[in-house]
N, C-alpha and C positions, 0 to 999 in steps of 0.2 A: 595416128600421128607418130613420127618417130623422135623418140625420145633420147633414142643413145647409140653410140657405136663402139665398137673394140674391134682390134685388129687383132686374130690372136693365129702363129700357123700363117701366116698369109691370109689368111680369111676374115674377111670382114663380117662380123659377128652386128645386126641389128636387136633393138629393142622396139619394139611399136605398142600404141595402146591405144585403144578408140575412148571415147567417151561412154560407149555403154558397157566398159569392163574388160574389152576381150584384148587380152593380150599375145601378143604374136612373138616368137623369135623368130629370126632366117638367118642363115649361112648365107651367103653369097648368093641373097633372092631368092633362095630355098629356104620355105617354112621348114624346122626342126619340131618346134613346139608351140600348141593353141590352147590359152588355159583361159575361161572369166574370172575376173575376181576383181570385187568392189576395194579390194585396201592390201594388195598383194600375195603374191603366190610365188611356187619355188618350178623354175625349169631345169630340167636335165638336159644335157645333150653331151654327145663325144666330136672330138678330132683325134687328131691322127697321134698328137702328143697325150692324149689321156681325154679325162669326162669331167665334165664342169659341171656349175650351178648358178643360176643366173637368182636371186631369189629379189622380188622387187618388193616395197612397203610406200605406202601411203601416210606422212605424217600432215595432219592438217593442222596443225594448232603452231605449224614452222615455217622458216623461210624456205626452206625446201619441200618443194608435196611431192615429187617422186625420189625415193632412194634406191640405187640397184646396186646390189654386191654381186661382185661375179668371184667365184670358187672355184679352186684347184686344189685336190685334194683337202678338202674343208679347210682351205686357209685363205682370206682373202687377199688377189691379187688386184683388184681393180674396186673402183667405185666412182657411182656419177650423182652427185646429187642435182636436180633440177629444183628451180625458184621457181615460184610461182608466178604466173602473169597476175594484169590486176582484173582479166574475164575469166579465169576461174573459177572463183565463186557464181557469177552469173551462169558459167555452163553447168557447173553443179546442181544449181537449183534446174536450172531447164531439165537435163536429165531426169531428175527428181520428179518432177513434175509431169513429165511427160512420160512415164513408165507405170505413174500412178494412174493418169487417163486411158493407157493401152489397155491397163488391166482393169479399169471399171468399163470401158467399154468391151473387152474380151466377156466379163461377169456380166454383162446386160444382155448379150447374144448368147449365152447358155441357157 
């Protein structure tokens, strides 16, 4: 799902993030950067003006569950906080739950 945009350079800069962690950046529908991670992580990428840093966090216990600071030369220029729906916690736990069945069923066919 996408969570955020910046225009930066002409370029329309995405954020995406699935529900089983994997986070995507693109450039203009071009993937830059593929990382998973359960409660954020930091991307690199360059344009044509210099090299950023997209670094995203997970606060649950906030009105905001996604934070994304974008970096230009380690200063931030940008920031998106996203609020949470009220099926978040419901897909949370689904995740949860259904990652824990892959892997006892993955452990029973060993």
């Amino acid at each position: 799902m996408k969570y955020a945009d910046f225009i930066i350079d002409g370029k329309n800069i995405e954020f995406h993030n699935s529900i089983l962690g994997k986070e995507t950046i693109k450039i203009d529908n071009i993937i830059v950067s593929e990382k998973y991670s359960m409660f954020g992580t930091k991307h690199l990428f360059g344009l044509s003006s210099g090299d950023y840093e997209l670094v995203s966090s997970l606060q649950f216990f906030s009105r905001a569950f996604v934070i994304l600071d974008l970096y230009k030369d380690d200063v931030v220029i940008d920031q998106v906080r996203v609020t949470k729906k009220w099926y978040s916690p419901l897909l949370a736990a689904f995740a949860g739950f259904s990652v824990y069945f892959i892997i006892r069923l993955i452990d029973s066919l060993l």
